[in-house]
C-alpha positions as CSV (number, residue, x, y, z in Angstrom):
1,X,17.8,-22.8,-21.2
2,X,20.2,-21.3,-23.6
3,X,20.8,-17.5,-22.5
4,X,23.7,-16.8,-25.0
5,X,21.9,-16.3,-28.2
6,X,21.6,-13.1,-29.6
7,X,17.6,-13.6,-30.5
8,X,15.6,-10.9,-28.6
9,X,12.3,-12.7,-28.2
10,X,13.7,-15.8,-27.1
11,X,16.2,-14.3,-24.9
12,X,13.4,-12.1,-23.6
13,X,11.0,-15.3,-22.7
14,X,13.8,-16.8,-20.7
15,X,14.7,-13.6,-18.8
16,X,11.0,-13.6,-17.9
17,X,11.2,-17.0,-16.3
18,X,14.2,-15.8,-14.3
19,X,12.6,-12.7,-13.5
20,X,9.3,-14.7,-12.0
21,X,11.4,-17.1,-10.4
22,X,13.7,-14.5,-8.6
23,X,10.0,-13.2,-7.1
24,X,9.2,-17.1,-5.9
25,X,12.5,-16.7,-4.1
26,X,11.7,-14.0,-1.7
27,X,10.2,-14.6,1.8
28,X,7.3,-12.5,1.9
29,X,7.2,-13.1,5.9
30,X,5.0,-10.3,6.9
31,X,2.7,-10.2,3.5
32,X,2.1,-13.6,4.5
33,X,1.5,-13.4,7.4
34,X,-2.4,-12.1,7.7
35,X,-1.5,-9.0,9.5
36,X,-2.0,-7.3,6.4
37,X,-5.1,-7.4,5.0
38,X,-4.2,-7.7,0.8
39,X,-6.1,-6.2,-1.8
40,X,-6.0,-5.5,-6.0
41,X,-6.3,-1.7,-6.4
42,X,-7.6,-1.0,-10.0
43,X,-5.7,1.0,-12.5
44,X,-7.1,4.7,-13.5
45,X,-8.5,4.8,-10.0
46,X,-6.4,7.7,-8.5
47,X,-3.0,8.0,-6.7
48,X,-4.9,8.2,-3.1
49,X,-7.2,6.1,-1.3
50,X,-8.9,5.8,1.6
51,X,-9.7,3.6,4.5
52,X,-11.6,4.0,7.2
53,X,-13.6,1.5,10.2
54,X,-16.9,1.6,11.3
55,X,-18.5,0.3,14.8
56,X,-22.1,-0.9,15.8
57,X,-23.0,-0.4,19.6
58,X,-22.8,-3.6,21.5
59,X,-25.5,-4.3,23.4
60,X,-29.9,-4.2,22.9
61,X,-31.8,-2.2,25.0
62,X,-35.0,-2.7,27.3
63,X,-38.2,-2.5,24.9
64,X,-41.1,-1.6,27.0
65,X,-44.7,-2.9,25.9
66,X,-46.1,-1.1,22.7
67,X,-43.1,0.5,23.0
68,X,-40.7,1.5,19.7
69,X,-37.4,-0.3,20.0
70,X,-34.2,2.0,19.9
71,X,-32.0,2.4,16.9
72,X,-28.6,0.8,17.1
73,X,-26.0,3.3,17.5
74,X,-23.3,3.4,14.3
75,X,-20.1,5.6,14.5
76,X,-17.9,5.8,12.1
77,X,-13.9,5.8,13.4
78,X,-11.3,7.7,11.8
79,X,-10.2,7.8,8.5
80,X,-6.5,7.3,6.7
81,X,-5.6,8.0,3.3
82,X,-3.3,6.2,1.6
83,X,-0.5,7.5,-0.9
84,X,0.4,5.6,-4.3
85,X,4.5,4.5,-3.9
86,X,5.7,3.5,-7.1
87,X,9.3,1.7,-7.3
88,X,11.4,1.0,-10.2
89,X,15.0,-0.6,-10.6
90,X,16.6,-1.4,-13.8
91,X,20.0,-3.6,-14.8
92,X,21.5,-3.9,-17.9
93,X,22.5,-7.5,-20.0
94,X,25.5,-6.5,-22.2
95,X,26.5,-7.8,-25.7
96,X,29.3,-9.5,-24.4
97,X,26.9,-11.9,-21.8
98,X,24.7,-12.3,-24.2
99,X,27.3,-13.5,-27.1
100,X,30.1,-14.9,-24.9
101,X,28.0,-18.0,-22.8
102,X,28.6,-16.0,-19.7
103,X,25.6,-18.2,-18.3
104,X,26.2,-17.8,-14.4
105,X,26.3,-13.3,-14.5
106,X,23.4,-13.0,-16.9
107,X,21.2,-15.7,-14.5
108,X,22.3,-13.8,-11.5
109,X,21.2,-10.5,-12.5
110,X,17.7,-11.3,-13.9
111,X,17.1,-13.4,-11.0
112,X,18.4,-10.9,-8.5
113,X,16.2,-7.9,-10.8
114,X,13.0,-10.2,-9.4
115,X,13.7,-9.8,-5.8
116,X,14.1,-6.2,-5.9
117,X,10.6,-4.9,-5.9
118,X,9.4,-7.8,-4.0
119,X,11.6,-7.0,-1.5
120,X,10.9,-3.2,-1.2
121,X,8.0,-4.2,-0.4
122,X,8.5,-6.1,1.6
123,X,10.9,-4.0,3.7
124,X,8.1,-1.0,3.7
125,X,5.4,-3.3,5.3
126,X,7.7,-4.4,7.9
127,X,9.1,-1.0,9.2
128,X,5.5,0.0,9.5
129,X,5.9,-2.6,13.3
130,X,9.9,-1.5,13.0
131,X,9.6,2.0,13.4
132,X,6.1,1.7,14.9
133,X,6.3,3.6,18.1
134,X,6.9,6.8,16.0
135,X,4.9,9.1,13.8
136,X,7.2,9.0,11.3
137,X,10.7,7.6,9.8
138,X,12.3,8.4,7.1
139,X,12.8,5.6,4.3
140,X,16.3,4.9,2.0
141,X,14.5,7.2,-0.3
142,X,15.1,10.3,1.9
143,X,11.2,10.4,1.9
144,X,9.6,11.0,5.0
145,X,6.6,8.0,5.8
146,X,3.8,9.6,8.0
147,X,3.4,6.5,10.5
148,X,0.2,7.6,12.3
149,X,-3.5,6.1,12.9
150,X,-6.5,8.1,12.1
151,X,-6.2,9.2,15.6
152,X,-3.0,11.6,14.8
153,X,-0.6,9.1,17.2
154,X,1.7,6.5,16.5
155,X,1.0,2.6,15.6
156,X,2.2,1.5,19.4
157,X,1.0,4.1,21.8
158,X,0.0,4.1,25.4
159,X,-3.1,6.6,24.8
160,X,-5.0,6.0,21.6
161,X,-8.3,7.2,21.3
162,X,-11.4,7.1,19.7
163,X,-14.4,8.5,17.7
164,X,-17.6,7.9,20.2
165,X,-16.1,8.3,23.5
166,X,-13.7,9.8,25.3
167,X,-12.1,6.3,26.7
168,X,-8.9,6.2,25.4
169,X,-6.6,3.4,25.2
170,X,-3.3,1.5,25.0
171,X,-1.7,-1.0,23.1
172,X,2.3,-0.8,24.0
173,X,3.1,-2.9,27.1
174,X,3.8,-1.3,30.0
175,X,7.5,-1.5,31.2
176,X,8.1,-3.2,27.7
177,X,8.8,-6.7,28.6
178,X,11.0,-9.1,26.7
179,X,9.0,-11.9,25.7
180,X,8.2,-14.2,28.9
181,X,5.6,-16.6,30.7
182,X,4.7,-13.6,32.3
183,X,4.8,-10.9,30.0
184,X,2.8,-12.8,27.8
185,X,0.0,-12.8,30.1
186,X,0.8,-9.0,30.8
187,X,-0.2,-8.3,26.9
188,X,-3.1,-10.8,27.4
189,X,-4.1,-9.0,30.3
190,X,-3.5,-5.9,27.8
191,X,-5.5,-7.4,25.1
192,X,-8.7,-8.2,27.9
193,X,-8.6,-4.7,29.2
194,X,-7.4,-2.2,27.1
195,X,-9.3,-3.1,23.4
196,X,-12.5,-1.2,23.1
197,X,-14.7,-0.1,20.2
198,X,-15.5,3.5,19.3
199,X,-17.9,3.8,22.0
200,X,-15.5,2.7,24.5
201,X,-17.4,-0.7,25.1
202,X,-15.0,-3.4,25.8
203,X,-14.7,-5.9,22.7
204,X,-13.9,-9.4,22.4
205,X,-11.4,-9.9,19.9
206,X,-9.6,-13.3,19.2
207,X,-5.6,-12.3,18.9
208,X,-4.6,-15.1,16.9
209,X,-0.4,-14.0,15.6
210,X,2.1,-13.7,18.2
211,X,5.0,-12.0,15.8
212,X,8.6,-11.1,17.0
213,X,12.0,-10.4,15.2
214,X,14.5,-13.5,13.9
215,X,16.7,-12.9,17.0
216,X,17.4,-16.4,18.2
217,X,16.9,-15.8,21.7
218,X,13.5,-14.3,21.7
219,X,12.2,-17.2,19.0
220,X,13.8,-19.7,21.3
221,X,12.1,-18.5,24.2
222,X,8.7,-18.2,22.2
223,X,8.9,-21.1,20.7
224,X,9.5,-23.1,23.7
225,X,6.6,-21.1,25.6
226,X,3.8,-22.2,22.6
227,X,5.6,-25.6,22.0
228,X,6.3,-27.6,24.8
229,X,3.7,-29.8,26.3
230,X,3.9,-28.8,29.7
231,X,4.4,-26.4,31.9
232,X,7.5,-24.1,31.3
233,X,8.1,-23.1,34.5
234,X,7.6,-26.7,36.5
235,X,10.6,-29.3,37.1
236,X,8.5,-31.6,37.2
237,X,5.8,-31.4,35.4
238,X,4.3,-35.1,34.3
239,X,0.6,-34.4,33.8
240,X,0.6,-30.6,33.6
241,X,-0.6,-29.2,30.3
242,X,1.1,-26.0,28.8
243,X,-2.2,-23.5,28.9
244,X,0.2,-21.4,25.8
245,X,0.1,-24.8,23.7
246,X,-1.1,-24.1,20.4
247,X,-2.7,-20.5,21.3
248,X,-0.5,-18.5,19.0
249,X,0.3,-18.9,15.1
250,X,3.9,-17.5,15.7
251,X,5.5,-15.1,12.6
252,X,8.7,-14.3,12.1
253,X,9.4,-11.2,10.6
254,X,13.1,-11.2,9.4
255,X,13.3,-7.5,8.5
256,X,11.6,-6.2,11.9
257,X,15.1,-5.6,13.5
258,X,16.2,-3.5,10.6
259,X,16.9,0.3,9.9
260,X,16.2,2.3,7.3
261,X,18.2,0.5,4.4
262,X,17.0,-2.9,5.6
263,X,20.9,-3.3,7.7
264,X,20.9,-4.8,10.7
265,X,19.4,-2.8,14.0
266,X,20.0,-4.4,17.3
267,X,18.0,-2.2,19.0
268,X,14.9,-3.8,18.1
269,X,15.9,-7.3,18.4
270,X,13.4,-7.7,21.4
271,X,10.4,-6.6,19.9
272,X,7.4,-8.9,19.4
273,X,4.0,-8.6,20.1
274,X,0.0,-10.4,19.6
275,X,-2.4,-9.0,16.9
276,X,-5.7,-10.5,15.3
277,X,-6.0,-10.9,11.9
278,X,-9.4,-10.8,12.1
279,X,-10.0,-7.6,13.1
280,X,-6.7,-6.0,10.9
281,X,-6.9,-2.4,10.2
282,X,-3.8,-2.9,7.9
283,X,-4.2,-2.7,4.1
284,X,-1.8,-3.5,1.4
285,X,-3.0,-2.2,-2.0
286,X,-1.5,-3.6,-4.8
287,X,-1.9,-1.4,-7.9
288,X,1.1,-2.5,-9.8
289,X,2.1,-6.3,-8.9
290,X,5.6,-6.4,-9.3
291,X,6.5,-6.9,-13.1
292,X,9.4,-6.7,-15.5
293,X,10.2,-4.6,-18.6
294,X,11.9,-5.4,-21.4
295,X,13.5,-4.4,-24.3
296,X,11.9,-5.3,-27.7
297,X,12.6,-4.3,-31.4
298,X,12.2,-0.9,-32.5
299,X,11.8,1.0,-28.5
300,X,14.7,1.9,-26.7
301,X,15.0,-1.2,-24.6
302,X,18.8,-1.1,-26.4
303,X,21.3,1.3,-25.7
304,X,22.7,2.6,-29.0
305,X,26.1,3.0,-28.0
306,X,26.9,-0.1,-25.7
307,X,24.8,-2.8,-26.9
308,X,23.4,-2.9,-23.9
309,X,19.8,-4.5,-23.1
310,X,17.9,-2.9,-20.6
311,X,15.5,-4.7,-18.3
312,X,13.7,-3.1,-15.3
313,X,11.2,-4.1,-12.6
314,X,8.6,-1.6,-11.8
315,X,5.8,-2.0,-8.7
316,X,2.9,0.4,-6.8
317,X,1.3,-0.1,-3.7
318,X,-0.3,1.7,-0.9
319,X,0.3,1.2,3.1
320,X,-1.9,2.3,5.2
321,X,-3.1,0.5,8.9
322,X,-5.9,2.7,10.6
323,X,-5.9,2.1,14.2
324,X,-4.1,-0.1,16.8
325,X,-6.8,-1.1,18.3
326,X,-6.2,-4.7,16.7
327,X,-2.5,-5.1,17.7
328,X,-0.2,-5.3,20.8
329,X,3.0,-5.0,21.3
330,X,6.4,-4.5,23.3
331,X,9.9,-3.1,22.9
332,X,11.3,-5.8,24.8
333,X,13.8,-3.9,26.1
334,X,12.3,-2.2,29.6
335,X,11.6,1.4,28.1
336,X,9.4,3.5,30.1
């Protein structure tokens, strides 16, 4: 693949390729992961939209003899709109790359211009659970991300409520447990008492992802709680089966334990948590998948002065989750 000639539809085609194949590079951990349910927003459709859940009462009722039955109960839970983020980056190919056989730069920066959006978008999915026990943050942009449910409160919160009742309840572990035997079956114990529908009915919902950051101790300690095939806590343990075994499709979300600029935050190292992708409030809207542009004769894809071709990635999306009811989760480091 010849990058060197000076022929603008053929370099054009191979800078494509790169660009693609930069995208195939990037580890779309939490994308990926179900926790985010993923959907194609159309173009000319607005620059908001709007999600919202709805709830049927659980349970029938006594219908006497000759009797009308009752009419199910529907309430309709909060609402969260969703604002249009579009993201741009550009680089430049000079003359001098592109006449000169300097192979390795020009490869490197088309392949690098496909990770960029990807990544972004990565990065804002993530700190959605990174900076999820506040009702806000504010992103590399300078731009301030309202973090709240429909409810007014944060993502992780000990006092959520809801539409049709005044039950309110919590999803953040209490005492905020590193992971554990035992504070695992704290935020079962969480999950079996504290998730309700909008009536305040309690709800059986299959939690399915145990997710946590890349910090090797806590995916150690995971991963030997769902892996082994016994007891973790037993010397000897011939004959005892590991009741975790196999519960929990673990994800590891790389850029959990990051600040703002996606740098390293040891703070949140110990942070994991249970969700069901089943029952995921948390959209991903894809209105512009992540594409390149290119220069091409007679638009201003060339810089007049420098020789210089310009390529640039573009991307929009919406974020937008609208309750916690569906998620669990712990600081892992003993907050209050």
């Amino acid at each position: 693949m010849e990058l060197s000639t000076i022929g603008l539809a053929d370099f054009v085609r191979n800078a494509t390729i790169l660009f693609l194949k930069g995208i195939d590079m990037v580890p779309e951990a939490m994308r990926n992961s179900g926790l985010f349910r993923t959907e194609t927003v159309a173009q000319n459709t607005g620059n908001t939209k709007e999600y919202s859940e709805i709830d049927l009462e659980s349970y029938a009722r006594k219908k006497g003899q000759g009797e009308q039955s009752q009419r199910a109960k529907v309430q309709q839970g909060y609402t969260k709109v969703s604002h249009l983020k579009r993201i741009a980056m550009e680089i430049g190919i000079t003359y001098e790359m592109r006449t000169q056989n300097k192979y390795t730069d020009v490869v490197a920066r088309l392949t690098n211009l496909g990770t960029m959006a990807a990544r972004r978008m990565e990065l804002d999915l993530t700190h959605r659970f990174s900076f999820g026990t506040a009702a806000s943050y504010v992103d590399m942009d300078s731009d301030t991300v309202d973090l709240t449910m429909g409810d007014g409160l944060a993502l992780f919160h000990v006092a959520h409520t809801v539409r049709g009742s005044g039950v309110t309840y919590r999803n953040r572990l209490a005492g905020n447990a590193a992971f554990s035997k035992s504070s695992l079956e704290g935020m079962e114990k969480l999950i079996v008492e504290q998730t309700i529908n909008q009536f305040g009915e309690k709800m059986t919902m299959p939690f399915d992802v145990l997710f946590s950051s890349d910090d090797p101790n806590t995916v150690n300690t995971i991963m030997t709680e769902l892996n082994s095939t016994a007891s973790t806590t037993v010397q000897l343990n011939q004959g005892v089966v590991n009741v975790n075994g196999g519960k929990y499709r673990h994800v590891i979300l790389p850029l959990l334990a990051t600040d703002k600029n996606g740098a390293v935050d040891n703070s949140k190292a110990t942070y994991w948590g249970l969700a069901s992708t089943m029952f995921s409030s948390a959209y991903l809207g894809v209105h512009e998948a992540p594409r390149m542009k290119s220069p091409s004769e007679g638009n201003n894809g060339e810089e007049f002065s420098t020789d210089d071709w310009n390529f640039g990635v573009r991307a929009g999306y919406f974020i937008c989750i609208v309750s916690g009811i569906w998620v669990k989760f712990s600081s892992g480091d003993a907050a209050p």
